[in-house]
C-alpha positions in Angstrom: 114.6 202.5 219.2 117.7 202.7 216.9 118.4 199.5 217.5 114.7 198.2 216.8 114.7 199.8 213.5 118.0 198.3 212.4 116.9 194.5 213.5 113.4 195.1 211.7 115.0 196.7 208.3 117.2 193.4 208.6 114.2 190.9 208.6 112.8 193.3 206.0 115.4 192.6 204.3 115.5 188.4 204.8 112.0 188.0 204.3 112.0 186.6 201.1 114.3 183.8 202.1 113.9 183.7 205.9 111.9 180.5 205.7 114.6 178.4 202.8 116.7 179.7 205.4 115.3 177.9 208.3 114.1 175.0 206.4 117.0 172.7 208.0 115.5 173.5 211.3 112.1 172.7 210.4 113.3 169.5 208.5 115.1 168.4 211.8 112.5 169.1 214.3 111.0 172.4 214.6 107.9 171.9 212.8 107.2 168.9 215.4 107.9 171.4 218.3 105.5 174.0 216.3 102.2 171.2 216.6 103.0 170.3 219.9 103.3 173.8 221.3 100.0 175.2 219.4 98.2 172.0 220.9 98.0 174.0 223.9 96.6 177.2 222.6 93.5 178.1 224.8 90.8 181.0 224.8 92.3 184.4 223.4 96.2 183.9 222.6 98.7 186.6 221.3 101.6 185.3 219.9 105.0 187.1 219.9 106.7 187.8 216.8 104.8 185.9 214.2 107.3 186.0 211.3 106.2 184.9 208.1 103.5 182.8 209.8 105.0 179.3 210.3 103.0 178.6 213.2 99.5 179.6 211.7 98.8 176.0 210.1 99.0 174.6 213.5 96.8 177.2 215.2 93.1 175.5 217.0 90.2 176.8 215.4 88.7 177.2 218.8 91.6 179.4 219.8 91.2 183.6 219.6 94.5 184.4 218.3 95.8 187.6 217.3 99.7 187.6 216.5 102.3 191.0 216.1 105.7 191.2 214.4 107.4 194.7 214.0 108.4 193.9 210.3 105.8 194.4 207.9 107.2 192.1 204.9 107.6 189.5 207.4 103.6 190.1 208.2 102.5 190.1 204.4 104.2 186.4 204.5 101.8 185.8 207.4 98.9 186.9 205.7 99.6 185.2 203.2 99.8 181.9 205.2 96.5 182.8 207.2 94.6 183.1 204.1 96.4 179.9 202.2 95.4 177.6 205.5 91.8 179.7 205.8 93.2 180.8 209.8 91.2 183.4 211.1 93.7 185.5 212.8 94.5 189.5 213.4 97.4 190.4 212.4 99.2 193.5 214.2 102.4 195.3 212.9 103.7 196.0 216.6 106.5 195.9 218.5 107.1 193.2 221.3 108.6 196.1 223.4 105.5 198.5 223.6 102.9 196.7 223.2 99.5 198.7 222.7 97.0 195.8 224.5 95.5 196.7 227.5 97.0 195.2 230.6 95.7 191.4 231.7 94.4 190.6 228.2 95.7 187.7 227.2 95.0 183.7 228.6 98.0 182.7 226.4 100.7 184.2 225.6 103.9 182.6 223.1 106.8 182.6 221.1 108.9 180.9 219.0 112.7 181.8 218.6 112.0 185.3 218.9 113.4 186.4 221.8 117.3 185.9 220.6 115.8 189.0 218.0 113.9 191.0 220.3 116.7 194.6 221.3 115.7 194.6 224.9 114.8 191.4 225.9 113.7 191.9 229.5 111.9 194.9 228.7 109.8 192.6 226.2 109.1 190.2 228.5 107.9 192.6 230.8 105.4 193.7 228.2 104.3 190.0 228.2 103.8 189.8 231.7 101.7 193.0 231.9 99.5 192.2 228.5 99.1 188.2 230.2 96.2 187.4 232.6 96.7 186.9 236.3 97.7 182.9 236.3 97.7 183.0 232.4 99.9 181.1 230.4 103.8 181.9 229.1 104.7 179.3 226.3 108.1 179.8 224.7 110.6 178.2 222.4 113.2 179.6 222.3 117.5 178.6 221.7 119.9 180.0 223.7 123.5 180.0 224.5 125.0 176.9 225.6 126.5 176.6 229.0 128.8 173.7 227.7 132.6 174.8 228.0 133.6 174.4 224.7 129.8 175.2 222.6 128.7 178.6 224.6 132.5 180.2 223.7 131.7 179.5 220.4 128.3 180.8 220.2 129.7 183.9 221.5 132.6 183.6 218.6 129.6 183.5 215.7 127.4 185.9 217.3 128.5 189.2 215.9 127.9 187.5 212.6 124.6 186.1 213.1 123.5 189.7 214.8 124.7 191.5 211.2 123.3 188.9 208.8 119.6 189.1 210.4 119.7 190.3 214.1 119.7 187.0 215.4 122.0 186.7 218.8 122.9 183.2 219.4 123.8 183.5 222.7 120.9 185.1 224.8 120.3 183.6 228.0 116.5 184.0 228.2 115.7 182.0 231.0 117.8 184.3 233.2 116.5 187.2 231.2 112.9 185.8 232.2 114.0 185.4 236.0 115.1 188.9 235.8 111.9 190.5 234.4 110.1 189.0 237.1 108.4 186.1 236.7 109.2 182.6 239.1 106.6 180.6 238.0 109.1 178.9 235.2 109.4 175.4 234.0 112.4 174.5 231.4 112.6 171.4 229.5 115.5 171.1 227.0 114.6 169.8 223.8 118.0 169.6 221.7 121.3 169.7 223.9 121.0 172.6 226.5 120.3 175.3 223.5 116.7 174.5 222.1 114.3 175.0 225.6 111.1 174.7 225.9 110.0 177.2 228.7 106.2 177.1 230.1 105.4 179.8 232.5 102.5 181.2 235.4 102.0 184.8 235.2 101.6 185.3 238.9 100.9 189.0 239.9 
């Protein structure tokens, strides 16, 4: 918990900026990924850490989407998107960890760099798994650390900084992480190097 107050005061904190911050990213090829990944968005959909709202232009109309983040300036952003692009989604200050959904609620579940944020990762993922239906949906996007000799050393190097600025880690291996929490069902496809996956998971039960 001590730790999940310090990350969310930090995007507190960032929220004003976070999206000039990540506007390289976006430039490059994120907001591609973003269009492509909500393409698949299918009866009622949570997403995981909604940020300031960057995938909310992209969201279906016939989708039933309701999306948390555990920082509430972040969230205002969101709304603020929702209501500029006329989305009708709910909104949910929560955290990823203890999630208050019933169990098997969701068709779709996904995500979008949040897991290098998220304290206890496996512990979040097991939330996902138990708020997902039975043979429902896991879509992530998520960077990890590289496994390349000289890059994943150095990701490790930068990581105490990236963790202070804004509670990022830069080196999470999440699709060990998801392994671990219990889910085989797992499909990787790397989209930039071996750091930016794209990870599409069953929910079997």
């Amino acid at each position: 918990m001590k730790d999940t107050e310090k990350i969310r005061k930090r995007y507190d904190r960032i929220s004003k900026i976070y999206d000039a911050l990540e506007q390289p990213m976006e430039l490059m090829a994120l907001k591609q990924w973003r269009r492509e990944m909500t393409e698949a968005l299918k009866g009622k959909v949570l997403e995981i850490g909604v940020g300031t709202g960057k995938n909310i232009p992209y969201y279906p109309e016939s989708a039933d989407i309701t999306a948390i983040d555990f920082s509430e300036k972040m969230l205002a952003k969101a709304r603020a998107k929702a209501k500029k692009h006329q989305k009708n989604v709910e909104l949910l200050h929560m955290d990823a960890q203890n999630m208050s959904f019933e169990d098997d609620t969701f068709d779709v579940v996904f995500t979008t760099c949040v897991f290098c944020s998220v304290p206890d990762p496996i512990k979040g993922l097991k939330e996902i798994k138990r708020v997902c239906k039975p043979e429902g949906k896991i879509i992530m996007l998520e960077h990890v650390r590289s496994e390349k000799k000289i890059i994943g050393p150095l990701m490790d190097l930068f990581n105490p900084l990236t963790v202070n600025l804004y509670g990022a880690n830069i080196n999470r291996r999440t699709v060990e992480n998801i392994q671990k929490a219990g889910f085989h069902n797992v499909e990787v496809k790397n989209l930039a190097g071996d750091i930016v996956k794209k990870i599409l998971i069953r929910n079997e039960k």
